[in-house]
PAPAMI-513670 format. One record per residue (C-alpha): residue number from 1; x, y, z; residue in one letter. Coordinates in Angstrom, 1 decimal. Example, Ala and Ser with C-alpha at 12.3 -4.5 7.8 and 13.67 -1.06 7.14 Angstrom:
# residues 2
[1 [12.3 -4.5 7.8] "A"]
[2 [13.7 -1.1 7.1] "S"]
//
This chain:
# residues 306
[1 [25.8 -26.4 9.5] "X"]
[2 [29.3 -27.3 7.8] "X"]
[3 [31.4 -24.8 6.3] "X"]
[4 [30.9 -26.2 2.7] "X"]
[5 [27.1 -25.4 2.5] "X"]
[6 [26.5 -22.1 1.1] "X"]
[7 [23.7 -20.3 2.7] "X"]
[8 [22.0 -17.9 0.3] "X"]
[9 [18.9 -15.5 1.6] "X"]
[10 [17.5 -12.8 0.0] "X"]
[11 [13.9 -10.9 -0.7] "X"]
[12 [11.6 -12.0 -3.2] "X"]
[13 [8.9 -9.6 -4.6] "X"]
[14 [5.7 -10.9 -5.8] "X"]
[15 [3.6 -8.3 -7.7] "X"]
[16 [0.3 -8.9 -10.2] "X"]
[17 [-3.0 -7.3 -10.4] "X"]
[18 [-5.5 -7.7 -7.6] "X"]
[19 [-6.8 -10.8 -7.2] "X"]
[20 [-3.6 -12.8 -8.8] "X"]
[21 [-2.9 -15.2 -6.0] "X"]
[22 [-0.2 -13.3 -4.6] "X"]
[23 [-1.4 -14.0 -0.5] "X"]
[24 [-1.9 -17.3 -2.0] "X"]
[25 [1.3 -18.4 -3.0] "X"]
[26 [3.2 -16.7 -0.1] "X"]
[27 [1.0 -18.5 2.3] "X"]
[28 [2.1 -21.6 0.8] "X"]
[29 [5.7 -21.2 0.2] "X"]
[30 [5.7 -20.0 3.8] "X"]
[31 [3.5 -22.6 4.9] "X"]
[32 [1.3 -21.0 7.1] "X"]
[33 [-1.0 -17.6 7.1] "X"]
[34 [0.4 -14.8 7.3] "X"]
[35 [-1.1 -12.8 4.6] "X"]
[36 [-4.7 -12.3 4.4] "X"]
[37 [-6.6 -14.2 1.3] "X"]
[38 [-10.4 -12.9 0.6] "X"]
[39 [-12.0 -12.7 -2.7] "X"]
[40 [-12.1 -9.0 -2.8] "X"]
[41 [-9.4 -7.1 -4.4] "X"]
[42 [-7.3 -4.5 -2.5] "X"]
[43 [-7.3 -6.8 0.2] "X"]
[44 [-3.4 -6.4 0.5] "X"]
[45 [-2.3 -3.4 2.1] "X"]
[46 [1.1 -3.5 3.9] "X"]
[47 [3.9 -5.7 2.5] "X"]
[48 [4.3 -8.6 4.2] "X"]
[49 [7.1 -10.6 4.6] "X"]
[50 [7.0 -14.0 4.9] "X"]
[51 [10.1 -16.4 5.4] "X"]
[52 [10.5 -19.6 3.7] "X"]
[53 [13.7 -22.2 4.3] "X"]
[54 [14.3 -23.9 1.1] "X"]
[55 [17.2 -25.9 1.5] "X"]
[56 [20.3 -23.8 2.6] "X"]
[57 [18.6 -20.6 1.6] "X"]
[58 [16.1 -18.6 3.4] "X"]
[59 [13.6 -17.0 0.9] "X"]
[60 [12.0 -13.5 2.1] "X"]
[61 [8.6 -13.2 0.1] "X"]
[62 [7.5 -9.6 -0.4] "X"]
[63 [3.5 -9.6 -0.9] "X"]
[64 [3.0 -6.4 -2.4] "X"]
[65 [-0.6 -4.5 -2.8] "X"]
[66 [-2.1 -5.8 -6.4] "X"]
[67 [-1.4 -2.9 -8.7] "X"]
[68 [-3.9 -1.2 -10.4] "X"]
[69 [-4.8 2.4 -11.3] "X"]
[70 [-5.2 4.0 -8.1] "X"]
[71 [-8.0 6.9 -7.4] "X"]
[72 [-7.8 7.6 -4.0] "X"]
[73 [-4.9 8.2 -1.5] "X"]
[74 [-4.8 4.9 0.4] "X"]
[75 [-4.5 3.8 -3.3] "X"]
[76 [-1.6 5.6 -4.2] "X"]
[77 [0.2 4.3 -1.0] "X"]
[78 [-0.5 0.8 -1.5] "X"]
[79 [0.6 1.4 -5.4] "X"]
[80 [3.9 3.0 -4.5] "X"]
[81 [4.3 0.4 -1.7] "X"]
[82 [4.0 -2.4 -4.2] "X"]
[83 [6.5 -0.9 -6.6] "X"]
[84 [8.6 -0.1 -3.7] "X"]
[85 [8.7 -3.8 -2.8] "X"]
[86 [9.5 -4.6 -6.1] "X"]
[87 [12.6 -2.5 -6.9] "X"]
[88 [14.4 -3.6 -2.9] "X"]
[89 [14.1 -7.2 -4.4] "X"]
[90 [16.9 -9.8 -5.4] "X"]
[91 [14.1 -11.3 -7.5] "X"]
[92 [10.3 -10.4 -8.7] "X"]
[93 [7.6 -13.0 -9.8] "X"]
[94 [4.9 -11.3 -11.8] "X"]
[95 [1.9 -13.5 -11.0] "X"]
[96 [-1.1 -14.0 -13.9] "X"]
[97 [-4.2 -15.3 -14.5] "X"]
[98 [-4.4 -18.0 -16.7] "X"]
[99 [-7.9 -17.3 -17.9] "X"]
[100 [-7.4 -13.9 -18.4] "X"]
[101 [-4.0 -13.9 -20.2] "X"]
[102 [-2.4 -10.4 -21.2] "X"]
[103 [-4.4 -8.0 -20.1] "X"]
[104 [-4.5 -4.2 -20.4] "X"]
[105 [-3.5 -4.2 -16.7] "X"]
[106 [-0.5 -6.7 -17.0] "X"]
[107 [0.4 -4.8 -19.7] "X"]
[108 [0.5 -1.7 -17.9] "X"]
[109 [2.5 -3.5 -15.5] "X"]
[110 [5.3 -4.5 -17.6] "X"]
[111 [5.8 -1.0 -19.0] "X"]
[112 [6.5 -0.2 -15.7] "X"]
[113 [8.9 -2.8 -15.2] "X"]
[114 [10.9 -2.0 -17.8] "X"]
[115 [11.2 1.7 -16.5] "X"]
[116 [11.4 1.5 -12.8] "X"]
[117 [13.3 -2.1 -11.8] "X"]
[118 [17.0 -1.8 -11.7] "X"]
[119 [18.7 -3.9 -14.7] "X"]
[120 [20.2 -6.1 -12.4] "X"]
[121 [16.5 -7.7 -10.7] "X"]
[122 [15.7 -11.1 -11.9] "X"]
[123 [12.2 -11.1 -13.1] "X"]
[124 [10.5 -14.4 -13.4] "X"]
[125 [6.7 -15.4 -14.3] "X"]
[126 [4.3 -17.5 -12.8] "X"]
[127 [1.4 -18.1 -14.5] "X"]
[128 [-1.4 -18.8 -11.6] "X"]
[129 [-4.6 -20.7 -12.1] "X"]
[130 [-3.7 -23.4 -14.6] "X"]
[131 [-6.4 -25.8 -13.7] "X"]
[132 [-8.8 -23.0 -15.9] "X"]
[133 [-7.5 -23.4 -19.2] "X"]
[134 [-6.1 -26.0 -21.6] "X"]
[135 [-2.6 -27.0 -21.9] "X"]
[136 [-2.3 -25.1 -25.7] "X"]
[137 [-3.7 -22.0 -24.6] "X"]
[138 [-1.2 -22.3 -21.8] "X"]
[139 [1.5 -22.7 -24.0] "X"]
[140 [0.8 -20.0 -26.5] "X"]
[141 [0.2 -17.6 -23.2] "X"]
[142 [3.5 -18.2 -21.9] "X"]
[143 [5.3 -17.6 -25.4] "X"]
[144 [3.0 -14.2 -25.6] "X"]
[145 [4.5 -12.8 -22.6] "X"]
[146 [7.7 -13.9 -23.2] "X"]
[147 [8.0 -11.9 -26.2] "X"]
[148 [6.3 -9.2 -24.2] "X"]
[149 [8.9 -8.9 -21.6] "X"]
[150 [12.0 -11.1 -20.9] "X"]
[151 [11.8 -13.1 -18.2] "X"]
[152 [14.4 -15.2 -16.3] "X"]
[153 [12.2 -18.2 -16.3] "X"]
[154 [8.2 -19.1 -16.7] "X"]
[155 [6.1 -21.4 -14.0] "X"]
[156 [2.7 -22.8 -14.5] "X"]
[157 [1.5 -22.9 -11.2] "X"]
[158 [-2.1 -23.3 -8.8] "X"]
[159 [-1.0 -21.5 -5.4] "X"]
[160 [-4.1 -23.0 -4.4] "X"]
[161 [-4.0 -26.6 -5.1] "X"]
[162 [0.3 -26.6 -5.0] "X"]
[163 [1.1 -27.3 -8.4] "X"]
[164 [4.2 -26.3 -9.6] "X"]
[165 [5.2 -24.3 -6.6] "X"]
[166 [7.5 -26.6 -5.3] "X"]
[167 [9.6 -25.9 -8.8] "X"]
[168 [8.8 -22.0 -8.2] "X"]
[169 [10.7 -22.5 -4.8] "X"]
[170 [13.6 -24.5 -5.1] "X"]
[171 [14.2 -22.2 -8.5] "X"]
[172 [14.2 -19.1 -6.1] "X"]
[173 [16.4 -20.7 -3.8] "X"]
[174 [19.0 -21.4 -6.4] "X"]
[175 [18.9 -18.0 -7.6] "X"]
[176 [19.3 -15.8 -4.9] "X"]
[177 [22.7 -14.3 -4.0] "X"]
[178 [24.6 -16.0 -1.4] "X"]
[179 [24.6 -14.8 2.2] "X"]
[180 [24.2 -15.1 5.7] "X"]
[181 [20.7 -15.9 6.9] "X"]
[182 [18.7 -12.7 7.2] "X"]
[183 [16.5 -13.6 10.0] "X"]
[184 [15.9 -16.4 12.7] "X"]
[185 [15.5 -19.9 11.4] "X"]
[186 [12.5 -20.1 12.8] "X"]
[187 [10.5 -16.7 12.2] "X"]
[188 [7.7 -16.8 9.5] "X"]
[189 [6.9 -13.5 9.1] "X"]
[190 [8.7 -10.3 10.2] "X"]
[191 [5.2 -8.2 10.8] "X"]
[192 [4.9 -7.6 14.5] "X"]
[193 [2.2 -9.4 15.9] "X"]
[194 [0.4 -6.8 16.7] "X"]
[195 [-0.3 -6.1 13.0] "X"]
[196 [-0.9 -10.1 12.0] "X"]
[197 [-3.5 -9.7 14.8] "X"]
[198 [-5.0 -6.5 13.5] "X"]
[199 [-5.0 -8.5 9.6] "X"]
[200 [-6.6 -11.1 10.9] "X"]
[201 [-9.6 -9.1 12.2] "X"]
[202 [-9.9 -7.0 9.0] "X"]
[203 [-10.0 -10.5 7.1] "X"]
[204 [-13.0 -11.2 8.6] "X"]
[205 [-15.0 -7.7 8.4] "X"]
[206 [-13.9 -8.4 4.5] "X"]
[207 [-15.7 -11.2 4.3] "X"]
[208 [-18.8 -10.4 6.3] "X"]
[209 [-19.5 -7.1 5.4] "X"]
[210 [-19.8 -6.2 1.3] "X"]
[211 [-19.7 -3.8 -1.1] "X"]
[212 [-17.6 -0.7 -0.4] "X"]
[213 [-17.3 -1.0 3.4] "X"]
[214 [-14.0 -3.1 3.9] "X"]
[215 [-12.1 -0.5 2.1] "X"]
[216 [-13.6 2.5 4.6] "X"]
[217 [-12.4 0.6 7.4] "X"]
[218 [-9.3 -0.5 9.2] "X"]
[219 [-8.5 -2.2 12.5] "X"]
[220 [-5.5 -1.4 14.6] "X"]
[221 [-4.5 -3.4 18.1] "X"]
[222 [-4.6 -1.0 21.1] "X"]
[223 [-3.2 -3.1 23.1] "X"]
[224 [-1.6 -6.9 23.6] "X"]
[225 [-1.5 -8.4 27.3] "X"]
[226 [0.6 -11.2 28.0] "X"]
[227 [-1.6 -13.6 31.0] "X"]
[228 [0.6 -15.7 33.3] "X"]
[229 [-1.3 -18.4 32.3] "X"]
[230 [0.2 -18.5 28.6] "X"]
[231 [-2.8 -16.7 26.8] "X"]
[232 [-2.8 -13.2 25.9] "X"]
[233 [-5.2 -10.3 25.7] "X"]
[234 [-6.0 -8.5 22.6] "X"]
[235 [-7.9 -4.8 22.2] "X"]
[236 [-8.4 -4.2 18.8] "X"]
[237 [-10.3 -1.1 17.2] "X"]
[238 [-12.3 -1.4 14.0] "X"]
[239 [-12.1 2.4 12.6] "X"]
[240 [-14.8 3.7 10.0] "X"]
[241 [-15.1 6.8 8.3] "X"]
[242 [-18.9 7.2 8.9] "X"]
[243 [-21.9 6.6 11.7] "X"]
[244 [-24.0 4.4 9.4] "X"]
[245 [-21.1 2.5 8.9] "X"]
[246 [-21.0 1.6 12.9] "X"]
[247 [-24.0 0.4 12.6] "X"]
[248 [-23.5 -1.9 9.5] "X"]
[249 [-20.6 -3.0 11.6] "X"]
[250 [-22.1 -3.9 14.5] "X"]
[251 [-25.0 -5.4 13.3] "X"]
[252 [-28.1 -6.2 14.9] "X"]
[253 [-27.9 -6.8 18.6] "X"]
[254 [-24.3 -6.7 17.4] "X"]
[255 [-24.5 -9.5 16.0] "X"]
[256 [-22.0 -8.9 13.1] "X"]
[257 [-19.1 -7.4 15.0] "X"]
[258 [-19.5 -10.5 18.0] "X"]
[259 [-19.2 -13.1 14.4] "X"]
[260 [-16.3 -11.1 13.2] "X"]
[261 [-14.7 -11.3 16.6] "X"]
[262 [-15.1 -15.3 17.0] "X"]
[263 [-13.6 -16.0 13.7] "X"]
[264 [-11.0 -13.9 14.2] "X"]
[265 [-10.3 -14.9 17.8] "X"]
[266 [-10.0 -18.5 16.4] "X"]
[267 [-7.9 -17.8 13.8] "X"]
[268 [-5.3 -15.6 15.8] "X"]
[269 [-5.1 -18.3 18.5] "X"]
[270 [-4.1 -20.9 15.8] "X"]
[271 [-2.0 -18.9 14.3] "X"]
[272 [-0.1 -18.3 18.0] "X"]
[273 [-1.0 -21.6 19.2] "X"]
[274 [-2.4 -20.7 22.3] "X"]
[275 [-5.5 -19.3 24.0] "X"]
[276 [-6.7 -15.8 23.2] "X"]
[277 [-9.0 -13.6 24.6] "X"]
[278 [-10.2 -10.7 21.8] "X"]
[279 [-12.1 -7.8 22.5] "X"]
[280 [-13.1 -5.4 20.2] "X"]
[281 [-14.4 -2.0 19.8] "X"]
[282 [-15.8 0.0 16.4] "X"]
[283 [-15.3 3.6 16.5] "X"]
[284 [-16.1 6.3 14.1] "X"]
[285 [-12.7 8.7 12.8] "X"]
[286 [-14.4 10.4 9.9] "X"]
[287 [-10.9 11.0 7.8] "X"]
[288 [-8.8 8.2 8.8] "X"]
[289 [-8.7 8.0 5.2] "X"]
[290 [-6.6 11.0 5.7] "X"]
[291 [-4.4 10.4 9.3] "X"]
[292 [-0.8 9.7 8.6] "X"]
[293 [-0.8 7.6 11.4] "X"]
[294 [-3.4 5.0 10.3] "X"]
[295 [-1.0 4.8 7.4] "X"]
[296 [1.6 3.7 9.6] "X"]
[297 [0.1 1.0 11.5] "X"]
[298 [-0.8 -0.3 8.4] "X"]
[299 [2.8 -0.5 7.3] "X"]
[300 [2.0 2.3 4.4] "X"]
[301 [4.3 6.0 3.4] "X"]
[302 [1.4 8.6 3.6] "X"]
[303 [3.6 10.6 2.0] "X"]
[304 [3.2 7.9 -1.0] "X"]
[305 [-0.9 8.9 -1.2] "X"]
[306 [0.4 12.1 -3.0] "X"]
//
């Protein structure tokens, strides 16, 4: 690189409600998975970074938890992790729906902006989901929030289909504050394996299993061989907080917890590239709703669940 190009890097936060597109949009400015995407909400829980190049800058995405009114304590961690993300940030992108507009919860979430980001953080909003509404409803949306909260710029964006995200991006890029490079040219993500492996897994058991089980549950790597032959071992452990959930788990014949591993196994060994060989085991840990340490492998404060 010449001495005239200016590098810039810094973190960007993205925070919305649940459901926003948030995982979305960082898995396609980063341009590969590293955040988990279901259709349940609360699917976020640590915030994961992703690295995008853009240009001479190097754009660290923030994927915060969706914030919403929390009720129990992994609730309040994931709330206070999200607004932690946001107030570390060079920049935040508040991320709404389209077809829902203002709502009571984006409301809530600007009131908050104005009281807990310092003066300084560039706020921007990216209005997700555009192929759901008409171009005038668009148009008096993006005027309503603007008079709601003043933003640095507005983006009409699909994080799923790509429109508009390429302007997001190179926007960002110009914006941050110039720097050196913050991490490795080539490093996507700066979760450990371990716990992209362990995402991965809990992906799955999201979208297999319903209702209120994928929020009782988490999964946590035990271990990660290396082989000589360029594939790698994984032990995983999918925690619940009661017996009938095992067995819900598991499945028939277990059934549901070899499907879960399968998918996952396939996903983790494209995401690596190589071979890997995934073994799984569900165990019951009644209040790991409770354990500081699941907190921690999950990238959480428990002291946050307060």
């Amino acid at each position: 690189m010449s001495d005239k190009t200016t590098t810039r890097a810094g973190f960007v936060a993205l925070i919305g409600e649940p459901n926003a597109g948030k995982s979305t949009l960082l898995n396609r400015m980063v341009g590969a998975k590293v955040s988990i995407v279901t259709h349940k909400v609360q699917t976020t829980r640590a915030r994961i970074r992703g690295v995008a190049m853009e240009g001479a800058a190097q754009l660290v995405f923030v994927d915060t938890p969706g914030l919403f009114r929390p009720r129990r304590r992994l609730d309040r961690a994931m709330v206070a992790a999200a607004w932690g993300g946001a107030a570390d940030a060079d920049v935040v992108v508040l991320l709404i729906e389209a077809h829902r507009g203002l709502t009571d919860g984006v409301r809530a979430i600007l009131d908050t902006l104005k009281d807990r980001l310092p003066r300084r953080t560039t706020v921007a909003l990216a209005i997700n989901k555009i192929d759901r509404v008409k171009a005038d409803t668009l148009l008096a949306l993006t005027a309503q929030m603007n008079e709601a909260f003043p933003f640095a710029r507005s983006f009409m964006i699909s994080a799923e289909r790509g429109h508009g995200c390429e302007d997001l991006k190179s926007w960002l890029a110009e914006t941050l504050p110039e720097g050196p490079w913050l991490y490795p040219e080539d490093q996507i993500a700066d979760l450990p394996l371990r716990m992209i492996a362990a995402e991965m897994t809990r992906e799955k058991c999201t979208l297999r299993l319903h209702q209120e089980l994928p929020y009782e549950l988490t999964v946590e790597t035990e271990s990660w061989q290396e082989r000589k032959d360029g594939s790698v071992r994984i032990d995983q452990i999918i925690y619940v907080a009661r017996d009938g959930h095992k067995g819900i788990v598991l499945g028939n014949k277990g059934e549901t917890v070899k499907a879960i591993g399968q998918a996952a196994r396939a996903e983790i060994a494209a995401f690596l590239d190589r071979p890997v060989h995934l073994f799984i085991q569900v165990k019951v840990r009644p209040g790991w709703l409770d354990e500081a340490e699941r907190y921690g492998e999950m990238g959480l404060d428990f002291r946050d669940g307060n």
